[in-house]
N, C-alpha and C positions, 0 to 999 in steps of 0.2 A: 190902814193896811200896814203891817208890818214891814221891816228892809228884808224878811226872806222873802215874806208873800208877795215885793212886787220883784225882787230877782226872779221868782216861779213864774210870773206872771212876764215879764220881759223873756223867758226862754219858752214859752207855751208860743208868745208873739211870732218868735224868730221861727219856729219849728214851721207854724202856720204859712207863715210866705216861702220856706223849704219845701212844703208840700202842696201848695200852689205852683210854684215851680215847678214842680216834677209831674203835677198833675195835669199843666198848660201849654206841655210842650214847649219852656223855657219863658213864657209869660206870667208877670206878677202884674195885677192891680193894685187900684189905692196909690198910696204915698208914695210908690217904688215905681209906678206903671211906666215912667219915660226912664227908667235907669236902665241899663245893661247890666244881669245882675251874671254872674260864671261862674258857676260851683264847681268846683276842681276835684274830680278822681282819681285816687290813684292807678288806674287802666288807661290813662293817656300814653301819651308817646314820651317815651326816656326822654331825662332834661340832658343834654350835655353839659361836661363844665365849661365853663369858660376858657379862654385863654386868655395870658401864656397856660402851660400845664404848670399844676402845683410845683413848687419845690420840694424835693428829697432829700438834699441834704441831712445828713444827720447833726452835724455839727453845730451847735448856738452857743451865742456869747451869753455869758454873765452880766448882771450887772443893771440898769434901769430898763434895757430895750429887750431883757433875755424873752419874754414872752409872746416875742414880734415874731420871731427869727422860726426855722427849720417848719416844724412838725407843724406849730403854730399859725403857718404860713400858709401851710397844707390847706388846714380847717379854715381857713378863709378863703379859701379860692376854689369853691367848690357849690356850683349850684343843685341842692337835695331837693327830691323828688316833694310834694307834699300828701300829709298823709289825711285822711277824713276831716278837710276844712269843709265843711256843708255851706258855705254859705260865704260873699265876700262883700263888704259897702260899696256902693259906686265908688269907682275909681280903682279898686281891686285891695282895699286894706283888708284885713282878717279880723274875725269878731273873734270873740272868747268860746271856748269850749269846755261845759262842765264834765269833769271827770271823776268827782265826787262831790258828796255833799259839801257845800261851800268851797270849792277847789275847786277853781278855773285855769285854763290853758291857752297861751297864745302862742301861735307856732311860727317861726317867723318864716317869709318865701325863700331866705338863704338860708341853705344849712342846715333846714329844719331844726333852730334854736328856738328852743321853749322858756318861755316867761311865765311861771305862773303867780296866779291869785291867790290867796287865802283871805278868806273874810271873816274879820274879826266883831267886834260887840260896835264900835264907833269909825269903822273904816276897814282897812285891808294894808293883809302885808307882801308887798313885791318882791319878787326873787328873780335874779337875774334878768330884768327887763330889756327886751332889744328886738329888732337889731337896728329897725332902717328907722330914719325918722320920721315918716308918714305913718311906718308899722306902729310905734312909739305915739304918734298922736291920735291915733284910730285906738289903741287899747287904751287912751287918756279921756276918749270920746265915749270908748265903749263904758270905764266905770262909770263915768260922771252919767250915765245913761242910767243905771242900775243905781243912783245915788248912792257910791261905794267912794269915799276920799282914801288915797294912800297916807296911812299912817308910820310905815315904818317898811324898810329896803332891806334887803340882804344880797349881797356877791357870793357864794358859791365859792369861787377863785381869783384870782389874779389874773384872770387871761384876755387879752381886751375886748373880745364880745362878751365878758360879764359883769363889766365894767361899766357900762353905762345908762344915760339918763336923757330924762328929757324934761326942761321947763313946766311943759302943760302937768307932768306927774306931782307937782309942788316941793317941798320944800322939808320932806320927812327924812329923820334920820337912815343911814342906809350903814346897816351894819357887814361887817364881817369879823371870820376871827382874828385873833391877835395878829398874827403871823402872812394873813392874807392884806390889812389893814395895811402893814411893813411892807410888802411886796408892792402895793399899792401906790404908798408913799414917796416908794425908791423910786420905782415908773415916775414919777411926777416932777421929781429930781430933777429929772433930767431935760430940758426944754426941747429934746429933740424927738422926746417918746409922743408926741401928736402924729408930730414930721410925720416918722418911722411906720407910725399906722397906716397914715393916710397915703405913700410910697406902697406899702405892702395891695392896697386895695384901689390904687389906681387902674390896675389891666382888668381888674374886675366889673360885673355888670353894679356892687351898688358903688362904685368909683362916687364919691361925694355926696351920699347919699345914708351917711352915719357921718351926728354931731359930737364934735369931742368937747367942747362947750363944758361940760358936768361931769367930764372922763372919771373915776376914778378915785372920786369923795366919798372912800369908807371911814365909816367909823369903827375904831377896834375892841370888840368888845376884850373885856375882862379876859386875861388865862385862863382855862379852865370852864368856862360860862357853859352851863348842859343847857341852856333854852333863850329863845330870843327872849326879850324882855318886849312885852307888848300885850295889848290887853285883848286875847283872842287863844284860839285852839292851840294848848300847850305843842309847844315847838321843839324838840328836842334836837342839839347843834351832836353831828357824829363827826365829828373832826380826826384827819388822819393826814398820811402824808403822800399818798397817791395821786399819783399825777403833776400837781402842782403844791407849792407853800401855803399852808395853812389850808388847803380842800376840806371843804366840809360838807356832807349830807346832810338832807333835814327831811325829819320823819313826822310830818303832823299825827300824832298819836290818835286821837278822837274822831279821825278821816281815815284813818288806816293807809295816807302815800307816803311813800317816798320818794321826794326831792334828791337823786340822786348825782347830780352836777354833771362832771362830762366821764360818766362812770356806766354800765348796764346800758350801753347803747345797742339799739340792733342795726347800726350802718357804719359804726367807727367801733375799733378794736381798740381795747384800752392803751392809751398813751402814755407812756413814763415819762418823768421827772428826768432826763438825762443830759439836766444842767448844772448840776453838785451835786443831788442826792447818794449819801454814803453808797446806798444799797436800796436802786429804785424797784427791784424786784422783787423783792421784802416787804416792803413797803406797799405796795401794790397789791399781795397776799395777804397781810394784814388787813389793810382795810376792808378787802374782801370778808374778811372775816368778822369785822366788824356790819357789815352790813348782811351779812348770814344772820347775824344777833339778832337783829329786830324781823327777819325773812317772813317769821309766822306769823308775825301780827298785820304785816302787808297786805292792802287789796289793789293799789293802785303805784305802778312803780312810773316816774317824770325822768327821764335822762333831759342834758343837756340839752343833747342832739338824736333826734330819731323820734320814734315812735314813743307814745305811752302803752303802758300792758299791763295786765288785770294781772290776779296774782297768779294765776297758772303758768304762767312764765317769767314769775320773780327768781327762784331757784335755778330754770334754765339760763338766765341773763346770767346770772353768777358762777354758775358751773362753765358756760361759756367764755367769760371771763379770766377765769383761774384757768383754764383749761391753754390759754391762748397762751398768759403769763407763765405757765409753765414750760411751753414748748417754748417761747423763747429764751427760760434759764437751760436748757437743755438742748441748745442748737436746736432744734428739733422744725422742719415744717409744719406749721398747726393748719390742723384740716378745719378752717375757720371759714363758714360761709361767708364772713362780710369781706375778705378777700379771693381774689384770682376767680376764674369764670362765673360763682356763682352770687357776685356783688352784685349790689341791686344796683340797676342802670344809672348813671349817674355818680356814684360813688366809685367805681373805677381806680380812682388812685389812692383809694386807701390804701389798696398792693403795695405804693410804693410808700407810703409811709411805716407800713410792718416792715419793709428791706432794708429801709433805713434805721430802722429803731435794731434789728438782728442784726446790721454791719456794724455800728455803735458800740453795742452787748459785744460783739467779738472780737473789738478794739480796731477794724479795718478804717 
């Protein structure tokens, strides 16, 4: 049997005990019959965040720990709703979700941060992997399950949930670009950028419950490099300067997704760079513009964080986006669902993360 025919054949599997499940009034036989199994919909009851409440702050320091600090701080202290996880391993870990041919999803229970898969000819290439380290050994259990080894890593960013790793995933290079690599580097510099993590995620529910162990070992690819190097579905690097140094998209071309990083979300309002960037408003429109380039050939868009969406709401992700960036080059209130009454439960204070990023913008 082929590595697709038994991947098909492991998600015929999984679907099977889903619809036992639903069909037993919450009972699975066989292998599973003494487990507790909980399939999570999104029609439960709002998750609250955590406390304390996120920080507002606009202000962040430069320098190793810049990506710890304000906004940054925000996005980790916030427990996100989850979105069609059908199925979870005893104990409550998240299996993978295919979302296109050979493109798999892991969604993590904080934040809804997505990890995905891509499956290459002799293994698979990991993007952003995280968050918790139970999540992290349960999606190391789930390849090794699919007979899929990680062959090769990639960061998205510099920001520290996409940053890291986990032993069980092995020992493959984990690339990012130049400039993200640097960003990386500098964090490492500094012996107090663990501390400073693990300080920021102490009042939180996973308080100790992410390994810094592997923090942060990217490799930088080449200046200029249009494609991972690896031997699998041409990957093409859309590298810009929104959000964070060196942020890159990646557009598996022959899957038709877009790996979009912490960009086209539908629960976070795009975040600026408003820790040097000359002109993160610019910046932020540009890359917009660059990820309009590839919008037609789109069928499946990954944010960072949220939801994934078919392509019928690739164009809206982006027009919301721009739309948002604009009102705040133009003072302006943007009439933006993912903030003020009409945010999705749970996400709450991303209000205060748009107040803070428009006092910043207007020098307050």
């Amino acid at each position: 049997m082929s590595d697709q025919s038994q991947l098909e054949e492991f998600f015929k599997f999984q679907q099977g005990i889903i619809d036992e499940f639903r069909a037993n009034e919450g009972k699975v036989g066989g292998m599973f019959e003494v487990y507790p199994l909980h399939p999570h919909h999104d029609g439960g009851a709002p998750r609250p965040a955590p406390h304390p409440a996120p920080r507002t702050d606009a202000g962040r320091r430069r320098g190793p720990s810049r990506r710890l600090g304000g906004r940054r701080t925000e996005a980790a202290m916030v427990q996100a709703g989850r979105h069609e996880a059908p199925l979870r391993h005893p104990g409550g870990e998240l299996v993978l979700r295919q979302v296109a041919d050979g493109v798999l999803v892991h969604e993590s229970e904080f934040l809804q941060s997505n990890t995905i898969v891509v499956q290459g000819r002799d293994g698979v290439l990991l993007i952003d992997p995280g968050l918790q380290d139970h999540e992290l050994a349960c999606l190391a259990t789930d390849l090794s399950a699919s007979d899929r080894t990680v062959v090769a890593g990639f960061s998205t960013h510099p920001d520290w949930d996409h940053l890291l790793w986990h032993a069980q995933l092995g020992e493959a290079p984990r690339y990012g670009t130049a400039r993200c690599a640097a960003a990386a580097r500098e964090q490492l510099s500094d012996p107090d950028t663990k501390a400073h993590i693990t300080d920021h995620l102490a009042e939180t529910e996973i308080a100790g419950k992410v390994s810094l162990d592997l923090y942060g070992f990217v490799t930088a690819l080449p200046v200029g490099t249009a494609r991972i190097p690896w031997d699998g579905p041409g990957v093409r690097i859309i590298e810009h300067q929104a959000h964070a140094p060196g942020h890159a998209a990646l557009f598996v071309e022959e899957r038709g997704v877009l790996v979009a990083g912490d960009m086209l979300s539908d629960v976070l309002v795009p975040m600026l760079d408003l820790d040097g960037a000359a002109d993160p408003i610019e910046d932020y429109l540009a890359a917009l513009r660059q990820l309009e380039g590839v919008a037609a050939d789109v069928d499946v868009v990954v944010p960072g964080h949220g939801s994934v969406c078919g392509a019928g709401q690739v164009h809206e992700r982006i027009e919301r986006d721009r739309a948002y960036v604009l009102a705040l080059r133009d003072g302006r209130e943007p009439g933006d669902p993912r903030i003020g009454p009409s945010a999705k439960p749970g996400w709450e204070w991303v209000s205060d993360v748009h107040h803070g990023q428009a006092r910043a913008l207007a020098g307050d």
